[in-house]
C-alpha positions as CSV (number, residue, x, y, z in Angstrom):
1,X,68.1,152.0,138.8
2,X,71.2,153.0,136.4
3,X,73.4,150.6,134.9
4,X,76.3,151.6,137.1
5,X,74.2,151.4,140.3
6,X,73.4,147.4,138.9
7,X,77.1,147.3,138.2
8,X,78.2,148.1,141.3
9,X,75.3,146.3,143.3
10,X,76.3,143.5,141.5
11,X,80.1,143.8,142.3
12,X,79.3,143.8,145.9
13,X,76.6,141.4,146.1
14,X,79.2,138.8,144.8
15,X,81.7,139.8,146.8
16,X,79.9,139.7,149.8
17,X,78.1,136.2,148.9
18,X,82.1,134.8,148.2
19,X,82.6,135.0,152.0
20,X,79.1,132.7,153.0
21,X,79.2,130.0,156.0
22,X,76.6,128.7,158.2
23,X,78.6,130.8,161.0
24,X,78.4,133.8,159.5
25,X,75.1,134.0,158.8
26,X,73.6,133.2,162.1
27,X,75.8,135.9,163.0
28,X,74.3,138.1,160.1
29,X,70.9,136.6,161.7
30,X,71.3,138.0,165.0
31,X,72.5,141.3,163.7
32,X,69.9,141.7,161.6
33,X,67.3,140.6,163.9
34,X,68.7,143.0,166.6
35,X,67.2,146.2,164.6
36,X,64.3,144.5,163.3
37,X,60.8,145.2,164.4
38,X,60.5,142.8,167.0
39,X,63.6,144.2,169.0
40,X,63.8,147.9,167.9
41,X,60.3,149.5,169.7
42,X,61.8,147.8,172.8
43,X,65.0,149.7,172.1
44,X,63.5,152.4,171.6
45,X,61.5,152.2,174.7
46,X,64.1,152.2,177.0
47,X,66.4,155.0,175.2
48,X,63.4,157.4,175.6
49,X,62.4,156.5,179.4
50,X,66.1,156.8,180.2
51,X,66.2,160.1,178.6
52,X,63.4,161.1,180.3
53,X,64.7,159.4,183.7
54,X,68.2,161.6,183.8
55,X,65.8,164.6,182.7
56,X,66.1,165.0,179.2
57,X,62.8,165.8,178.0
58,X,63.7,167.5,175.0
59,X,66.2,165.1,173.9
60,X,63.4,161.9,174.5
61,X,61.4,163.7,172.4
62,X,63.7,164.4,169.5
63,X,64.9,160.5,170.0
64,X,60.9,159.8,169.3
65,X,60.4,162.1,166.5
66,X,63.4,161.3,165.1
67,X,62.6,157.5,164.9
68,X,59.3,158.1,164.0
69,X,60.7,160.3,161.3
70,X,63.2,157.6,160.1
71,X,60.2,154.6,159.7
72,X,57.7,157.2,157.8
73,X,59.8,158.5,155.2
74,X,62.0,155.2,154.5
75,X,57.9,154.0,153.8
76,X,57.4,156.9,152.2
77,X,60.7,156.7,149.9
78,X,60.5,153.0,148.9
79,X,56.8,153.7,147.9
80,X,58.0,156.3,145.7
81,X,61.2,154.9,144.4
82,X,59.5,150.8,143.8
83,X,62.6,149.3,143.4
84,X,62.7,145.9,143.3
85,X,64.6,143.9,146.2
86,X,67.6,141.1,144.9
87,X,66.4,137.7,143.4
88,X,68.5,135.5,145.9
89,X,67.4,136.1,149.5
90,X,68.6,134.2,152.7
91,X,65.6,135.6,154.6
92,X,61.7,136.0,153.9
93,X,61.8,139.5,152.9
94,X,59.0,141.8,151.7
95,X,58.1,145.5,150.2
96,X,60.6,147.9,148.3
97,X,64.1,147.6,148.4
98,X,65.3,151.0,148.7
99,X,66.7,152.3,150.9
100,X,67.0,149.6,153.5
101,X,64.6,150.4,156.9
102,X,66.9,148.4,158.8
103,X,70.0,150.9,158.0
104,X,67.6,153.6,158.4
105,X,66.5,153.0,161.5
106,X,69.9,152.0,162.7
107,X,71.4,154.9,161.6
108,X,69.3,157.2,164.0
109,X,69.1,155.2,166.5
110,X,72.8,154.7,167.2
111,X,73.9,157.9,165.6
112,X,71.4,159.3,168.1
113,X,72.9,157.8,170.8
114,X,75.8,158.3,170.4
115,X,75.8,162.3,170.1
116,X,73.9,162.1,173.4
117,X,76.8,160.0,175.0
118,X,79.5,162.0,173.9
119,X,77.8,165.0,175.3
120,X,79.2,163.9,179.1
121,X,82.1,161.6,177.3
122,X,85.7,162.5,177.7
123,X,88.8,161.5,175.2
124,X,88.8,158.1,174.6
125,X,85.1,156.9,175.3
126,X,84.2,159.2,173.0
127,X,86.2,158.1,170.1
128,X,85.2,154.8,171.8
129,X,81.3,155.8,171.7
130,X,81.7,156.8,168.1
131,X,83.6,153.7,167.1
132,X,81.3,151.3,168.5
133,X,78.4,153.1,166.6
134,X,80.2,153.3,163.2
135,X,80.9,149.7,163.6
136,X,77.5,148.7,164.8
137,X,75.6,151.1,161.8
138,X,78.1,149.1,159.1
139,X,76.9,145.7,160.6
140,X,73.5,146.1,160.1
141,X,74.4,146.9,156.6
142,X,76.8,144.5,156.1
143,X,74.2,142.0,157.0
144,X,71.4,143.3,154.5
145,X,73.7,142.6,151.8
146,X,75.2,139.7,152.9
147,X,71.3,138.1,153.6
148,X,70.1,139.1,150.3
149,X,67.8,141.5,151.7
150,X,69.3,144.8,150.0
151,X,71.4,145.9,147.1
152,X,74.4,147.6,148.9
153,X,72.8,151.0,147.9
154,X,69.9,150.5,149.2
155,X,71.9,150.3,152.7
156,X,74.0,152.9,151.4
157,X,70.8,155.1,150.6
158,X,69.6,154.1,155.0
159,X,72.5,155.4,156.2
160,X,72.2,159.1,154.0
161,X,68.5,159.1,154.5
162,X,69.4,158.3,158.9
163,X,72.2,160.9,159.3
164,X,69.5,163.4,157.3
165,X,67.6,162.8,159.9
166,X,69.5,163.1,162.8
167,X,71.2,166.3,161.2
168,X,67.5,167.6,161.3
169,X,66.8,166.6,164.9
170,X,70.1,168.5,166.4
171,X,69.2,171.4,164.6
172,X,65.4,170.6,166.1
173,X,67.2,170.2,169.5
174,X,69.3,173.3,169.8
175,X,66.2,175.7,168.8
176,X,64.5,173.5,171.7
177,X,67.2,174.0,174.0
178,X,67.6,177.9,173.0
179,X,64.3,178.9,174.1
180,X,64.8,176.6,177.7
């Protein structure tokens, strides 16, 4: 990691640990919690069989691949990159620090979602749609940091490393919907 990255990791960490409560951390918790291996497969369940419900083959399977895609290579990356998570950690945390899984995942998950919403969407739900998952993708960050569980660009590196991905799958998904 360069000095400025530790800088500015360090910055933010403080920053972010200034506004601590009990509150906010059980709401930190609960975010956290909500894209976390225990919650996420079910998640992800239920976005593919409803995909695959209203007919969407193609897209269920680039949702899959795309997640699949998203958990490999943020394994693959922290193997790589070994960089060490924070020393001060609300949460039992363990692996590589960067970049964050949770953001990651998040990242195509809702960014996912969203583009498939806004297919059908009109005016304000989709500014709505896109709000909500702009919002949601910067909570799950947000909550990394604030639990101790990432360096702010290790969430920052999630959220490049998730829209890579999900610019991957739509170009994936338009060849598959060119030759249908």
């Amino acid at each position: 990691m360069s000095g400025y990255t530790f800088i500015f990791d360090a910055y933010i960490e403080s920053l972010v640990f200034s506004f601590q409560s009990k509150t906010l951390t059980q709401i930190m918790l609960f975010v956290s919690t909500l894209v976390g291996p225990q919650i996420l497969p079910i998640f992800a369940v239920l976005v593919s069989v409803a995909l695959i419900f209203k007919k969407h083959l193609a897209h269920a399977v680039i949702f899959a691949a795309s997640l699949s895609l998203g958990v490999v290579s943020n394994v693959a990356i922290k193997t790589f990159m070994k960089i060490d998570r924070p020393i001060f950690t609300s949460i039992d945390v363990f692996g590589w620090s960067y970049p964050s899984g949770h953001t990651t995942v998040a990242t195509v998950i809702l960014a996912l979602v969203a583009i498939f919403l806004t297919n059908t969407a009109h005016g304000a739900y989709k500014l709505s749609i896109w709000l909500g998952a702009l919002v949601s993708i910067s909570a799950v960050a947000l909550s990394r940091v604030y639990l101790g569980a990432h360096f702010f660009s290790d969430t920052l590196g999630g959220v490049f490393l998730g829209l890579a991905i999900v610019f991957l799958s739509l170009v994936l998904l338009r060849r598959l919907q060119s030759v249908e």
